[in-house]
N, C-alpha and C positions, 0 to 999 in steps of 0.2 A: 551680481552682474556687474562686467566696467562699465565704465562712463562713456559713453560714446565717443566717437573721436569729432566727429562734426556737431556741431547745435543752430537747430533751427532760431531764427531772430525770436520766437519768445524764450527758449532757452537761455539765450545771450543777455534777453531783458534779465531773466530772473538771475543769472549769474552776478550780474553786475549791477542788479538792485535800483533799476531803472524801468520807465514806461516803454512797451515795444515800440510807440510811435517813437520815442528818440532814437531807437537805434537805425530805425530806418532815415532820420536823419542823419546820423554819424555816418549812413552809409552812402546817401546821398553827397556831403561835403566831403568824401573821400576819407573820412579820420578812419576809421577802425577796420584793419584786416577783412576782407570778404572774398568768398567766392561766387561764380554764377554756375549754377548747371543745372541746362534745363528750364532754363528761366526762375530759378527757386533759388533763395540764398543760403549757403552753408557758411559756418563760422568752425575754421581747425581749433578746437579746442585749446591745443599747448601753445598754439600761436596769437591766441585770443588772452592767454595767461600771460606769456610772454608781454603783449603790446601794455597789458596793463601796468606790470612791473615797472617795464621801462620809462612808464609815465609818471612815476614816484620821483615827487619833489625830497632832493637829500643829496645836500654840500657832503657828505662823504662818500664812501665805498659803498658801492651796490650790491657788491658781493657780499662785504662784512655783514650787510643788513638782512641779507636772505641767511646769514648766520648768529643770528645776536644770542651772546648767552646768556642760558635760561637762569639769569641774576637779576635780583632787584635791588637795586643802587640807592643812595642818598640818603635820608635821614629816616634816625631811627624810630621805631613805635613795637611797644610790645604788646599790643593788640593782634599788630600786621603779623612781626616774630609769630605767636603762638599759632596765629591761623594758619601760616606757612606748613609748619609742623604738622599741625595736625588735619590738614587737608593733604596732606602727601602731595604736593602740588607738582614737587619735583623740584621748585624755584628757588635758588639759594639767595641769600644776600652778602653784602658790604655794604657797610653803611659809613659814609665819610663826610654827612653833611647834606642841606637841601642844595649847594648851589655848588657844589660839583656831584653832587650828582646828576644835574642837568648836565654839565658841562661831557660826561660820561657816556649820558645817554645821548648826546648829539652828535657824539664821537661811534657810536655803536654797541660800546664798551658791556654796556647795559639795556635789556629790554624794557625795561621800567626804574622811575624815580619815587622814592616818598618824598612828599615836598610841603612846608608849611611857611612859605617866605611872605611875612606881612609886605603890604604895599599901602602903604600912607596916602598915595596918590590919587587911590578910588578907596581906602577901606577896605580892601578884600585881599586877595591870597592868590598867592602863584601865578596866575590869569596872566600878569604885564609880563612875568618872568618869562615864563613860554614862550609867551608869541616873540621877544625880544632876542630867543638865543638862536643864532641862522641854525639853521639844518632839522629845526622841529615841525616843520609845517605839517606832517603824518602823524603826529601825536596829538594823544585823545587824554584828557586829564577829567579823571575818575574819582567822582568823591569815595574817600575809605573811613571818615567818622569826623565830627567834633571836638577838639580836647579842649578841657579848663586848663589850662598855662598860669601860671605864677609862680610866686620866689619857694622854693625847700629852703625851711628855718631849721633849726634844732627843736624838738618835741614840747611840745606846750608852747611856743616862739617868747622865750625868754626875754628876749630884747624886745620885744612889744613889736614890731614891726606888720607894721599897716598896708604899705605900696612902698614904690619905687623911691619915694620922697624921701623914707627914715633908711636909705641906704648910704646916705652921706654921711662921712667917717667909717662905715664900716667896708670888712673885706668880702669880696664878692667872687668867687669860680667864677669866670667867663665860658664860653664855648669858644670851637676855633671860629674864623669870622666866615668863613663856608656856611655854616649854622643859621638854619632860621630863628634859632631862638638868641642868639647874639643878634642878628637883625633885630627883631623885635625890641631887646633887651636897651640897647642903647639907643633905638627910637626912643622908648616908655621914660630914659633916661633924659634923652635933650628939651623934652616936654616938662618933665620932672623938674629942668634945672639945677640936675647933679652930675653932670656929665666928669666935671673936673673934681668932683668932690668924692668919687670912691675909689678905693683901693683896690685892684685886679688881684689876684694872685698871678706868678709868671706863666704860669704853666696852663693852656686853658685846657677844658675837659675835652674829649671826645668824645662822651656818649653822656643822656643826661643820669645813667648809674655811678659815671665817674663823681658828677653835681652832690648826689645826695652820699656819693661814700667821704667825700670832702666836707660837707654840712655835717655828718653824724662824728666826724674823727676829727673837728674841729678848727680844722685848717683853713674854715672860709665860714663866714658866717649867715650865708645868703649863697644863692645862685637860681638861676631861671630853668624849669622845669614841667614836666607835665604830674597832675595831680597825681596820679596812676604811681608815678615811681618814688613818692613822697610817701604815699599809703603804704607802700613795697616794702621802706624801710623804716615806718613807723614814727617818723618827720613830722612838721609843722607845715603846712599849707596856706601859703597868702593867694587867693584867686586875682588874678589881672586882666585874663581876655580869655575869652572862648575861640580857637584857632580851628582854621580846618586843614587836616591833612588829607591830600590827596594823591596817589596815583596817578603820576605820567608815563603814560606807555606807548610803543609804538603802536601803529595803531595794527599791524601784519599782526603780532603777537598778542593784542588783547583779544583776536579770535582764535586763538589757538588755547588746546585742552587745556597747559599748565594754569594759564591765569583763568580761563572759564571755570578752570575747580576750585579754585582761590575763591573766584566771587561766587559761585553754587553754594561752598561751604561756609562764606558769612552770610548767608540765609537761614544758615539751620538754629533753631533755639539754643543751641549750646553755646552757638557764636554769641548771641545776644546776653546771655547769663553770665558768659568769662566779663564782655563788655560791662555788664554791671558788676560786677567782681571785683576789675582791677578799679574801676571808680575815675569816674570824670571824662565819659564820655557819652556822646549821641551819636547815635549810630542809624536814627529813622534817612540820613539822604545816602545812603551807602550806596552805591552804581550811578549816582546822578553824574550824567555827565556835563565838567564846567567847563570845558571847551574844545573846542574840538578841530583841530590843527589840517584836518585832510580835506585835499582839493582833488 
């Protein structure tokens, strides 16, 4: 059967996720579409969809956004990769970093970011970034796992290398400064009081596979990574922080089928087994939502 074309005010309640007593408020202060007939209230359905769209706080295109492609932007994780794939989700990626990919997703570019930007200021992740970049106010940030973070050595860690401290004199792969893990890195660094005492390579990675193919081929003797892609290439592992990546999505698109199979299928046991697999993650707050941007 369609959908009716009118909907009775509890209709409208349940649409809109609201008490019926408020709508008959909203309809009292004049805010929300109605009609009278009869003495009975009707709500035109496409015109009830309508008034809500139009109410979307977003410094950009209105249009773009009822168009966002079905891409997931920002920084990388091969946890997220693998689920991608195998949830047939439909959702592709590029992956250029945590802080253009906000920058992406603000722009429309993208329906969702992977993000793991330390913030010093409270201790926690992504939270100050969000709310800080204009045009996110409809974004809902979705926890997607825990990761162990630290340096990829060379196998057995030769150099003895403990933290961030025994990095001075030595050479380090950077990430480009988009990179949560460059944020991090050169925090753990100014703390450390090695900031002027290491050696960059010119060239920084773009992905942290670039980190560990640079570690095993010699070219760098250190770089900052997740355990996961250390295990990958049979590297050395210095633990430094437990990071949360998470999931910034609009918030149109986190109800829609692609991403609902995404997170349907990091429910299934299989999801949890690859997670213990690739090694150095927690995966118990997966759908926890840490903020949530819509007014």
């Amino acid at each position: 059967m369609s959908a009716p074309r009118y909907l009775t005010t509890r209709e409208v309640a349940d649409l809109l996720r609201i008490k019926e007593r408020k709508v008959y408020d909203l309809v009292a202060d004049n805010t929300i579409p109605v009609c009278r007939v009869t003495g009975k209230l009707l709500f035109p359905r496409d015109v009830i969809t309508t008034w809500v769209e139009a109410s979307a706080e977003f410094n950009g295109d209105l249009e773009a956004l009822k168009a966002l492609p079905p891409v997931i932007g920002g920084s990388h994780d091969p946890l997220l990769d693998w689920a991608l794939r195998e949830s047939r989700s439909g959702l592709a990626t590029v992956y250029e970093g945590s802080l253009t990919g906000l920058e992406k997703l603000a722009q429309g570019k993208v329906q969702a970011a992977g993000l793991h930007v330390f913030e010093p200021e409270n201790g926690g992740w992504n939270r100050v970034h969000i709310a800080k970049t204009p045009g996110l106010t409809s974004v809902v940030l979705i926890e997607w796992a825990r990761r162990r973070q630290g340096l990829v050595v060379a196998a057995d860690n030769p150099l003895g290398v403990q933290g961030v401290g025994d990095l001075a004199g030595r050479t380090v792969i950077p990430r480009q400064a988009s990179a949560g893990s460059q944020v991090l890195l050169e925090h753990l660094m100014g703390k450390a009081g090695v900031s002027n005492d290491v050696g960059f390579l010119d060239t920084p990675a773009s992905s942290e596979t670039d980190i560990a193919h640079a570690v095993a081929g010699g070219k760098a003797d250190a770089g900052l990574a997740i355990e996961a892609v250390a295990r990958q290439f049979g590297l050395g592992f210095v633990p430094l922080a437990e990071e949360r990546y998470d999931l910034a999505v609009w918030r149109r698109a986190y109800f829609e089928e692609p991403f609902q199979n995404l997170l349907a299928f990091a429910r299934e046991s299989r999801f949890a087994e690859r997670a213990d697999e690739l090694g150095g993650y927690h995966i118990s707050g997966l759908g926890t939502v840490q903020f949530n941007g819509a007014r």
